[in-house]
C-alpha positions in Angstrom: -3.5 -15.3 -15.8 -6.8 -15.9 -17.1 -8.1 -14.1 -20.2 -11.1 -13.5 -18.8 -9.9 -12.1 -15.4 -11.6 -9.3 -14.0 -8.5 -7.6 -13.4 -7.2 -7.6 -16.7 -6.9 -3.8 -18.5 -8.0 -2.1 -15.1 -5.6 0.8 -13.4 -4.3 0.9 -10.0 -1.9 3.3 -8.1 0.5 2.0 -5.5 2.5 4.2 -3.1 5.9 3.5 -2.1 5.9 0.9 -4.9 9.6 1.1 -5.7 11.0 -1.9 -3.4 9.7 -4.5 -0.7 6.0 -4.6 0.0 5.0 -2.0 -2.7 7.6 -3.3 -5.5 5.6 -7.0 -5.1 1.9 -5.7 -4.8 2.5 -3.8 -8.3 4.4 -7.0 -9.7 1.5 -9.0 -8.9 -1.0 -6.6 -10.4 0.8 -6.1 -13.9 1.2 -9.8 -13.7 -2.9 -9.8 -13.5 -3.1 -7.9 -16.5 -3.6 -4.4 -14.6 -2.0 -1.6 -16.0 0.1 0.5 -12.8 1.5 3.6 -11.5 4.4 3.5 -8.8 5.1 6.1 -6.8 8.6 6.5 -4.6 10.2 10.4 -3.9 12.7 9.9 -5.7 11.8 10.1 -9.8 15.1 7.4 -11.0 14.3 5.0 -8.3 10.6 5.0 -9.0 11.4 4.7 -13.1 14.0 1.6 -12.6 11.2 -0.1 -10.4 8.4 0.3 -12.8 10.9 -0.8 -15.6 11.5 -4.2 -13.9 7.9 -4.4 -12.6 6.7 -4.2 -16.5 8.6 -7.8 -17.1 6.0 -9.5 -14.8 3.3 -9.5 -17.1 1.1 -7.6 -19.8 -0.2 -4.5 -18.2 1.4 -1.2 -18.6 3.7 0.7 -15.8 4.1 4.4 -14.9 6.6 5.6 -12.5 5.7 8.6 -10.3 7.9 10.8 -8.0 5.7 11.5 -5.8 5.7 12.3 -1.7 2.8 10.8 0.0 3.1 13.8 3.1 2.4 16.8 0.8 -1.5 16.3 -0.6 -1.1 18.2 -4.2 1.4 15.6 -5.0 -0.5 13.0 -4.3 -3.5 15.0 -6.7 -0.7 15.2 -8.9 0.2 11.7 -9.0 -3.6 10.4 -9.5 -4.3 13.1 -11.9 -1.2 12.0 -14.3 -2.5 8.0 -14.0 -6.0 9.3 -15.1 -4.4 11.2 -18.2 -2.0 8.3 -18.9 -4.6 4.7 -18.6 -8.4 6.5 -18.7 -9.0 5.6 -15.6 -8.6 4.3 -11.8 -10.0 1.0 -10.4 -8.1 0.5 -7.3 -5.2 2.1 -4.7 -3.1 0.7 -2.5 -1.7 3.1 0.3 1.4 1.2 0.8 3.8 3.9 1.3 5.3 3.8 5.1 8.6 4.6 7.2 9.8 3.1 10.6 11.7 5.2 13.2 11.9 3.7 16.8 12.6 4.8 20.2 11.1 5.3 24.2 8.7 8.1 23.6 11.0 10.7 26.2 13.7 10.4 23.3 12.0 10.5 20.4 13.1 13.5 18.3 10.2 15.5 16.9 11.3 15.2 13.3 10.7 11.5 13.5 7.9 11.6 15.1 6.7 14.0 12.5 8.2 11.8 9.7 6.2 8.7 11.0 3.0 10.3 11.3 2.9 12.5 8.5 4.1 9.4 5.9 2.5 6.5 7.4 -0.8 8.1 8.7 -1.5 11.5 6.5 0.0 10.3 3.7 -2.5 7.4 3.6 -5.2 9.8 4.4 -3.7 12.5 1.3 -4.1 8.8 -0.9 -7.6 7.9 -0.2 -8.7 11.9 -0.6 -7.6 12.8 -3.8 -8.8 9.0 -5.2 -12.5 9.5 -4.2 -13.2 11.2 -7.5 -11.9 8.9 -9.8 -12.7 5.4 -8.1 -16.4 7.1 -7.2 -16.9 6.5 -11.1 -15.3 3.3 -11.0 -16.4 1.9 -8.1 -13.0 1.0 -7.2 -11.1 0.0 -4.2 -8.7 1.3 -1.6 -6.5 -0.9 -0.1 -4.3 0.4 2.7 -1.4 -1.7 4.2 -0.8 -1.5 8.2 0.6 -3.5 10.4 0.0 -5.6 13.6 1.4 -3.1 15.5 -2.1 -0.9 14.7 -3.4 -3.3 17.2 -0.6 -4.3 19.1 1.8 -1.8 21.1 5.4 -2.1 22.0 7.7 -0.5 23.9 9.8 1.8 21.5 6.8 2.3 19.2 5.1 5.0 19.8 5.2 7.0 17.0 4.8 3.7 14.6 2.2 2.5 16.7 0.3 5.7 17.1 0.6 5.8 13.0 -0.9 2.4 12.4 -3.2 2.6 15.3 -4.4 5.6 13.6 -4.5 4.3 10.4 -6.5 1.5 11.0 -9.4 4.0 12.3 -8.6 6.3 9.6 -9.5 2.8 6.9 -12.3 1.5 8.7 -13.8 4.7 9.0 -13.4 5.5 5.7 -14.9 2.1 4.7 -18.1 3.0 6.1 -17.9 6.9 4.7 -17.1 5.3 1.1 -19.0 2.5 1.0 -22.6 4.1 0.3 -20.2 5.4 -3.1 -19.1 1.7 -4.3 -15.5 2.0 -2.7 -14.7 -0.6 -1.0 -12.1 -0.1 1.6 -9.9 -3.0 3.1 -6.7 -3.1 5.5 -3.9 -5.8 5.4 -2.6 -6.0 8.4 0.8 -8.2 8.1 3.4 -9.0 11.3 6.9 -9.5 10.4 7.7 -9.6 6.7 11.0 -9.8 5.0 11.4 -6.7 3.7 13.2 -3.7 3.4 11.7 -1.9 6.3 13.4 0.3 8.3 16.7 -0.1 6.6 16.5 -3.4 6.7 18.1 -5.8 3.7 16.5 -9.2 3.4 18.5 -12.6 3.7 18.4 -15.7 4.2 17.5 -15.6 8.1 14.0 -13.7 6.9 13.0 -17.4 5.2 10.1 -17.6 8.1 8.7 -14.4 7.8 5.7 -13.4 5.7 7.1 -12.7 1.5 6.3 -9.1 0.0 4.4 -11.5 -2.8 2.6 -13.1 0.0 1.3 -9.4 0.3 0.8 -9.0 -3.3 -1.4 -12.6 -3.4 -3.7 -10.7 -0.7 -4.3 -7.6 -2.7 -5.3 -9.5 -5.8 -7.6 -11.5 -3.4 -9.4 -8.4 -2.6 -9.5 -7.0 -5.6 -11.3 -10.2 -7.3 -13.8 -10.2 -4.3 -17.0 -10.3 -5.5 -18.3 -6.4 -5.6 -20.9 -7.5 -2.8 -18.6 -9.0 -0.7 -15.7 -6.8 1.3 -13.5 -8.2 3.5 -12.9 -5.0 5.7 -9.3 -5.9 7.1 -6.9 -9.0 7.4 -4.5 -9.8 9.5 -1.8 -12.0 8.6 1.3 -13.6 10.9 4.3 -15.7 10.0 2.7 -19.5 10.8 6.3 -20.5 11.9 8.1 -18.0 13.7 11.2 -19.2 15.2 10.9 -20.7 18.8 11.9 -18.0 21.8 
């Protein structure tokens, strides 16, 4: 880490930062120099994280309990960064659940889970950020998936959530950009994480890393102000032969 990076003593906010995708986006970030708040729902798991994401480097950690369906948590969550580091300069909407099954047996309460975490939750994230990153000119950075371009059978509540939030962060690139936000989308394939209940091992060696991830978000975020990369997609470059 340079001294002079452009990162260094800024503020970001990560959802579901407390393992996988989340817990490596907000390592990379302190690691920068960036001072960051984690959220997760539950308020010990969220604390231990930001505990062992503060070893990475010299920026400052805050760990949030914080559920991304219900909106005045979310304020909540923004307002207590704000009070805490003076500021917001980016957000990553990272915070995301998997449930699976044909559409004639999906229960409602997963479908509802799905959508209300991995689509309205992201929405509830960019909303109650404008403020703050309208007087930083910050950025939003939301994480989807392949699948918000790609269907499969036994998706369709996950693909209907990434589908939709893929519209939801390229429309909102074009409503925030006359502000000085710059909104971007990673969109990863498989990654070795700890998705859907999920436990990484060895077998996961060809899929994408969480750092991986966390190399793309600092990429974005050192983009030069007049440059923005609206979404990238990302694949494993050796999946194993069918």
């Amino acid at each position: 880490m340079s001294a002079n990076d452009p990162l260094r003593g800024k503020t970001a906010l990560v959802t579901g930062g407390s393992k996988g995708i989340g817990l490596a986006i907000a390592r990379a970030l302190v690691g920068a120099g960036m001072n960051v708040s984690l959220t997760a729902r539950h308020q010990d798991e969220v604390e231990s994280a930001a505990s062992r994401v503060g070893e990475a480097g010299p920026g400052r950690t805050l760990g949030l309990a914080c559920d991304v369906r219900d909106f005045e948590q979310v304020k909540s969550a923004v307002e207590r960064t704000l009070d805490t580091f003076d500021g917001l300069d980016a957000v990553v909407a990272n915070a995301g659940v998997g449930r699976f099954g044909a559409v004639d047996g999906l229960h409602l309460d997963d479908w509802r889970a799905v959508i209300d975490t991995n689509l309205s939750g992201a929405f509830h994230t960019i909303k109650a950020s404008v403020p703050a990153l309208t007087r930083s000119k910050g950025t939003i950075i939301t994480i989807g998936s392949l699948a918000g371009t790609n269907f499969f059978a036994g998706g369709a509540a996950y693909n209907a959530s990434k589908f939709g939030l893929l519209g939801l962060s390229q429309a909102a690139m074009l409503d925030l950009r006359p502000h000085g936000i710059k909104v971007s989308t990673i969109m990863p394939g498989s990654v070795a994480s700890y998705f859907n209940d999920h436990t990484p091992g060895p077998e996961d060696a060809w899929k994408i890393q969480p750092e991986d991830i966390g190399e793309m978000v600092l990429y974005l975020l050192r983009t030069p102000q007049r440059t923005l990369p609206s979404r990238i997609e990302v694949r494993p470059s050796q999946p194993p032969r069918r």
